[in-house]
N, C-alpha and C positions, 0 to 999 in steps of 0.2 A: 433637335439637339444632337442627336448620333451622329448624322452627318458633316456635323457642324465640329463635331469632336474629332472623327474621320478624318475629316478633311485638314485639320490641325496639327492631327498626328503623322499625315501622308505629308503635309508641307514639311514641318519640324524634323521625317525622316530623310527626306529630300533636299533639305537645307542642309543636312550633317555631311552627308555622304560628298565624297572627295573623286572626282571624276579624274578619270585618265580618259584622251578624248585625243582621235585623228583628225580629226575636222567633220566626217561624214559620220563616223560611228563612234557612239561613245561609250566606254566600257565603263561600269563603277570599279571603285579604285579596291573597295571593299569583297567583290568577288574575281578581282585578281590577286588578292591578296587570299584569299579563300583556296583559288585553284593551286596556287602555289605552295601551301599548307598541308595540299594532298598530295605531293610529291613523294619519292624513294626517299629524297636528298633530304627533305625538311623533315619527315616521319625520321629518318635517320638520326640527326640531330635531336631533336626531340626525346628519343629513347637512351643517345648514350647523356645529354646534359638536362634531362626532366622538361619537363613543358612550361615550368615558372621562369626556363633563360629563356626561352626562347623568345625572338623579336624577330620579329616581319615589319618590314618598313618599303614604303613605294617614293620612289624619286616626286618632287614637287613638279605639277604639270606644267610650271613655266619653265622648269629645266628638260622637262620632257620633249616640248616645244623645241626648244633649243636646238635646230640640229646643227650648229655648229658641237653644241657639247656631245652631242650623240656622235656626229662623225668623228670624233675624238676618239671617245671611249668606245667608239665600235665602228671601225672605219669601214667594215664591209656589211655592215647591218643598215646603215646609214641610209641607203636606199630602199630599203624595208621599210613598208610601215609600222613604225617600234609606236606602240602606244602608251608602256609602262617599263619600268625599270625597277624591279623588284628585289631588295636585299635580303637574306633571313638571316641570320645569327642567332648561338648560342657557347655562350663560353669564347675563346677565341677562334670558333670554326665559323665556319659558314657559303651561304651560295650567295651569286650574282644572278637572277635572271632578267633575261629580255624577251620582252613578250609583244607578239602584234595583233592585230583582230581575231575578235574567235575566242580569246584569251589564250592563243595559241604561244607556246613559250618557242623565240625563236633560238634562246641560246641558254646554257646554263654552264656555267663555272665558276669553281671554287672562290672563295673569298682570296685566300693564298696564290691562285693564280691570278683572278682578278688585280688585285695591288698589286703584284711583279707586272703584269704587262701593262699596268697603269703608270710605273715607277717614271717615267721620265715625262709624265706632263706634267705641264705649267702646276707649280702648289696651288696656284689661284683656283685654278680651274675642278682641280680637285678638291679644295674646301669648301667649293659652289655646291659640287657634287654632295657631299658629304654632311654639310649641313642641310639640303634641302629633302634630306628623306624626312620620312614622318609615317 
C-alpha cells in the first residue's frame, strides 16, 4: 500500500512540475524559478515591495523552444543554450533573466531596460511573449 501511495504521489508530483528542457538536459522549471528567488535583484525587490507582490513567472517552453523568439529577444544569446526565461516582479519593478544549463543565469536586466530594448519588436511577438509566462 505505501509504495502504491509513493508511487502516486512521485507520479502526481511529476505530472505538476513544468519543465524547461534543451533537448539533452532538462531543468525543472520550479528550481529555476527557485534559483532566481535567491538572487540580490529578487531578495531586493522582495524587501522594498513585501513578498505578497512578488511574482516569478518562467516563459512557456514552447516559446522557449522558439528560437526564432529567442533570437529576437536576445539576439547574441541566441546561440547560447537559453533553457528558461525567467521574469520576477513586484509592484512596477522588476528582472528579466535568462538562464542556460546548470541553472546557470546567463543574463539579467531590469524589467525597464528589458521593454526599452524590446520597444520596437513586432507587438505580436511581444504578446506571444508576454502572455506565455506562467
Amino acid at each position: 500500500m505505501f509504495s502504491l501511495t509513493l508511487a502516486l504521489v512521485l507520479g502526481a508530483f511529476i505530472g505538476l512540475l513544468a519543465l524547461c528542457s534543451n533537448g539533452s538536459t532538462v531543468i525543472p522549471e520550479a528550481e529555476g524559478k527557485a534559483l532566481v528567488a535567491r538572487t540580490a535583484e529578487v531578495r531586493g525587490l522582495a524587501a522594498e515591495h513585501s513578498d505578497e507582490h512578488l511574482r516569478i513567472l518562467a516563459l512557456a517552453q514552447h516559446r522557449v523552444h522558439d528560437r526564432d523568439l529567442i533570437a529576437v529577444l536576445y539576439p547574441t544569446a541566441a546561440r547560447d543554450n537559453v533553457t528558461c526565461v525567467i521574469v520576477a516582479t513586484a509592484g512596477d519593478d522588476g528582472y528579466v533573466f535568462l538562464q542556460g544549463e546548470d541553472f546557470r543565469i546567463l543574463r539579467t536586466e531590469t524589467l525597464e531596460a528589458f521593454t526599452q530594448r524590446t520597444a520596437d519588436v513586432d507587438a505580436g511577438l511581444m504578446a506571444r511573449f508576454w502572455l506565455s509566462l506562467a
